[in-house]
C-alpha positions, 0 to 999 in steps of 0.5 A: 494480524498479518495479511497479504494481498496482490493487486495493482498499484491505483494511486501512490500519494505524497508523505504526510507529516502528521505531527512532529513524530509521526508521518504516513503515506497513502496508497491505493490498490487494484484487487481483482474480486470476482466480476468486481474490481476493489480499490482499497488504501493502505497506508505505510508509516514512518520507516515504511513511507520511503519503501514506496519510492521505487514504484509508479502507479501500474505496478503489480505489487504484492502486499503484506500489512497488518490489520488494526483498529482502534477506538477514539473519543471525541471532545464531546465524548463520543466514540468512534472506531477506525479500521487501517490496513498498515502495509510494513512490506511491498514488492513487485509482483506479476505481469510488470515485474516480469516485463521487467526482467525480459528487458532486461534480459533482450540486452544483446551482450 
């Protein structure tokens, strides 16, 4: 289920080697709802932890992830269920990407 978002890069964590076979990196985004401002986390995995690497917190950045859920069951049998938000594709967007480009553009040659 693929979903996309724009928002404003809150918070960009470290990789995270989960095991030997799989890491993850965290990210946090400003969504803009209404009156209310949204934090909300993704998180890349493998590959896609190093996709972040060109950005910094303040960047608009526009979002495209896939949403997923699964069940896990404890050692005592029960059960619980977790919801994340797999961002596979992240790229400027906005107001900081195009101030960006106006530098880029005042060179005098």
């Amino acid at each position: 289920m693929s979903q996309e978002v724009q928002g404003k890069i809150h918070v960009i964590m470290d990789i995270q080697q989960v095991t030997d076979s799989f890491k993850k990196r965290e990210f946090v985004i400003e969504i803009v709802d209404g009156a209310y401002t949204q934090l909300v986390k993704f998180q890349s995995v493998q590959d896609n932890c190093e996709k972040l690497d060109g950005f910094k917190v303040g960047d608009d950045v526009k979002v495209n992830y896939n949403l997923r859920g699964r069940e896990w069951t404890n050692k005592e049998g029960l059960k619980n269920y977790f919801t994340n938000l797999d961002a596979w594709k992240v790229e400027h967007f906005g107001e900081s990407n195009n101030n960006k480009k106006g530098a880029e553009d005042d060179l005098p040659f």
